[in-house]
N, C-alpha and C positions, 0 to 999 in steps of 0.2 A: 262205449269208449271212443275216443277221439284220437286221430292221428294225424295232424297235420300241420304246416309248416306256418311261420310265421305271416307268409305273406297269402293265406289262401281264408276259404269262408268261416275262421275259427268263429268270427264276432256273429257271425249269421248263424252260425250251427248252438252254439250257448241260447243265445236270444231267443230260439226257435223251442228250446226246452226251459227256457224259463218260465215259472208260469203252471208247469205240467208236474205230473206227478211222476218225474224221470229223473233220476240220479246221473250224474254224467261224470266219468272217472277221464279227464285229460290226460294222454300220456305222451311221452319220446315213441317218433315213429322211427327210431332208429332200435328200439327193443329186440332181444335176440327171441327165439324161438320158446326157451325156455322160461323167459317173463312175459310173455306174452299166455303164455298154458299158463302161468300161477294167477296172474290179473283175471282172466280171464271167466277162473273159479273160484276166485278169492272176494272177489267182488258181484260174483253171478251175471256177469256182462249178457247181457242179449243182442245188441245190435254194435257193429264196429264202424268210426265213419273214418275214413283213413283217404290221403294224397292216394290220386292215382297214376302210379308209376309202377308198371308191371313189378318192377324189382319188391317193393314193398307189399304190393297186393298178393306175393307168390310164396313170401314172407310171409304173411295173414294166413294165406290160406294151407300153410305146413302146421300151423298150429292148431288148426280149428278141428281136427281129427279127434285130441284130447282137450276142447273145450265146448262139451257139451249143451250147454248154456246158448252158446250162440246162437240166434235164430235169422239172424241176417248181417248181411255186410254189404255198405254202403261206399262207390268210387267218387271222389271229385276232384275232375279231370279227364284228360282225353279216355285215358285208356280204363277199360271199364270189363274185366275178365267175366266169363260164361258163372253164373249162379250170385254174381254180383247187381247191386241198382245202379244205377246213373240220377247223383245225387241232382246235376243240371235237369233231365228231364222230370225229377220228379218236385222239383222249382216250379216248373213249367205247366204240369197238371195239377199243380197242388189246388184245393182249394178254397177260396176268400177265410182268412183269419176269423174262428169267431172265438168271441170272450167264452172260458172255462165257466162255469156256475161256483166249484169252490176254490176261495182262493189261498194259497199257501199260507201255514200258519209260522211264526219264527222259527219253530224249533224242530220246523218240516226238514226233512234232508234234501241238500241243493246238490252239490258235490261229493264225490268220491276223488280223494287224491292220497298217493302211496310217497311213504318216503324214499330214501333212496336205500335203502337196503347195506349200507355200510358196515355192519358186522355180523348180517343176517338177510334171514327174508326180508324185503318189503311190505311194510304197514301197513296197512289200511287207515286214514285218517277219515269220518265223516264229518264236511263240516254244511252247516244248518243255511237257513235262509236269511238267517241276520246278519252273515259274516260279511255280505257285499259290503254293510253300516262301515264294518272297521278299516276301507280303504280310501275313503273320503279324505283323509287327513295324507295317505298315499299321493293322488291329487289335487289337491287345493293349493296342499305346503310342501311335498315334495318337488312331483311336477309341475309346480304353479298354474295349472290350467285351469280354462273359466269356459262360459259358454261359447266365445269367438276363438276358440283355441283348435289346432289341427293338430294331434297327436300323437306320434309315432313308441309302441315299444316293440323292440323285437324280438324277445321270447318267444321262442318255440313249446307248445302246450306240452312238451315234458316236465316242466314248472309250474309252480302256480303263478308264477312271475307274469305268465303270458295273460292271468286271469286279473293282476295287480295293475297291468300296465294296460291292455286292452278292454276292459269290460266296464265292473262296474264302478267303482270310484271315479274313471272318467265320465261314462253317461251320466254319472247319479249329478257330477258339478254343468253335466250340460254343455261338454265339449267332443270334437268332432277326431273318430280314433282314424291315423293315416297307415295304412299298411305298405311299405314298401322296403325292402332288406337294406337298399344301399341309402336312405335319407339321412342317418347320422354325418356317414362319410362324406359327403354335398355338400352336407351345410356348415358344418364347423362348429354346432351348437353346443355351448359345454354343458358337460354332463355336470350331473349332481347326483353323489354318489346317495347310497339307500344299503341296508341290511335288514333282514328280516326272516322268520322264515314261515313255514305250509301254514304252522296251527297257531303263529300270534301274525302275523300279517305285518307290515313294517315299524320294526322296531328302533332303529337308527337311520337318522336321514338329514341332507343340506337341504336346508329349509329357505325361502328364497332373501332373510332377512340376513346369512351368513354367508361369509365366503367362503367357497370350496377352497378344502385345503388337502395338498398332496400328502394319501395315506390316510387321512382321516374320510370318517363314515358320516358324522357330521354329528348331531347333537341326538338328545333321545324323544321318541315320540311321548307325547304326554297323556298316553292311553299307560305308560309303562314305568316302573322304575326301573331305569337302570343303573348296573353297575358293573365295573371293571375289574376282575378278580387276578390275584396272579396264579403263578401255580400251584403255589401253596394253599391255594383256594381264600386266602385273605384280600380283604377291601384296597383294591388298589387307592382308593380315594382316601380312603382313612391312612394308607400306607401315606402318601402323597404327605398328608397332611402330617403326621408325625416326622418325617424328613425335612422336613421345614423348620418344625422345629427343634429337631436334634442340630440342624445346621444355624439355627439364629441362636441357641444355647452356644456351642462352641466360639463361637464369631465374638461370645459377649464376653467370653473366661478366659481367651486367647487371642492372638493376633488373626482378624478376619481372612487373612489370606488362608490361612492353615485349615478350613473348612472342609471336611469334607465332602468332595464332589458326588460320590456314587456309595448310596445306601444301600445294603442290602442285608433283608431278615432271613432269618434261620431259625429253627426249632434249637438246635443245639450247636455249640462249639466243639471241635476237635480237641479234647485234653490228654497231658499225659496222666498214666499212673498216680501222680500227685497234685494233680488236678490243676496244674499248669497249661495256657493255652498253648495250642501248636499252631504257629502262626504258619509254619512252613508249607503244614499243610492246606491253609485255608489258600495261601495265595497258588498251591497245587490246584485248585478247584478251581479256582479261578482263572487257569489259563487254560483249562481245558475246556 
């Protein structure tokens, strides 16, 4: 498991398992005590490499009582508690890189990442050795970066965001990832909004041929279809398109002013007894 901050050795600590026959669950090093014991046995964690900041290391080690599994934990940063390593020194003594003999097959497991746990526990999501494939289109066409490109995301590895914007999609186009918290605010660079989430990887994105527009997420990846549903769980696009032409119908049988501005569908109308509509009511609904 991985704990640490946007601006510290994420890209180096990935890198270093890639390759290996190691699973690596990224998480928020801000987790309370009790996600930390579920992660921990939910996912059979053995090693934790986590910022070293007493505060969070003290944090770590209230948990490790009820997570059996663990067989070590790893500091990087100054401060480095008694039963812990010092991930710097062991930089240091490590030694020369040699090539594995087997190499990962696609549908090897790369990643462990958990959802967020919104009406329940936290998930377990595995995903494979293919999935780096589906961020390419993240940047080429999102972030428009190339080989001479200097990088910056700053997702903190609570997200997979820090895995979209830092890792592989960039290396793979052969550009150069910049770690620093405060470079957005510096430079002025406008953003280009994105949506996506852990198990389909970016689904909506400003792509560099459109302009960002306030509110808008931009157009849809072409890994995807998408679409726009309301709440009724109908096609907003098909709605769209019928409102169009219930208003070009009217415009043609009546004076075009008198159009209706704002359509809106419903399963049923409010009727009296005699099967009269209640108009009073619908415009009750609608001011509420």
């Amino acid at each position: 498991m991985i704990l640490l901050t946007s601006g510290q050795q994420i890209n180096q600590q990935k890198e270093s398992f890639s390759g290996q026959t190691i699973r690596v669950n990224v998480a928020n090093l801000r987790l309370p005590k009790k996600d930390l014991i579920y992660r921990n046995n939910a996912a059979d964690i053995k090693a934790i490499v986590a910022v070293g900041e007493e505060v969070i290391l003290n944090h770590i080690n209230d948990s490790l009582s009820e997570s059996p599994t663990v067989e070590m934990c790893i500091s990087v940063g100054t401060v480095v508690l008694e039963g812990w390593l010092d991930f710097h020194q062991g930089i240091a003594n490590a030694k020369p890189f040699e090539k594995i003999a087997n190499v990962n097959r696609n549908d090897d497991p790369l990643i462990i990442s958990f959802t967020s746990g919104t009406t329940g526990n936290p998930k377990m999501v595995m995903l494979d050795c293919i999935y780096p494939l589906a961020h390419i289109v993240a940047a080429k066409y999102w972030q428009k970066i190339h080989p001479n490109s200097l990088h910056l995301t700053i997702a903190d590895t609570g997200w997979l965001k820090a895995v979209w914007g830092k890792l592989y999609g960039q290396w793979i186009v052969g550009a150069c990832v910049f770690v620093y918290d405060q470079f957005l605010k510096l430079t002025g660079i406008e953003l280009k909004e994105g949506y996506g989430q852990s198990e389909t990887t970016l689904s909506i994105f400003t792509s560099p041929w459109t302009t960002p527009k306030q509110g808008s997420m931009g157009l849809p990846n072409p890994h995807y279809d998408i679409d726009l549903l309301t709440h009724e769980g109908v096609s907003a696009k098909a709605n769209h398109h019928l409102i169009y032409e219930i208003q070009e119908h009217v415009k043609s049988v009546t004076a075009p002013y008198k159009y209706p501005r704002i359509i809106e569908f419903v399963d049923v109308l409010p009727k009296t007894i005699s099967g009269k509509i209640r108009r009073p009511e619908i415009r009750e609904n609608d001011a509420s």
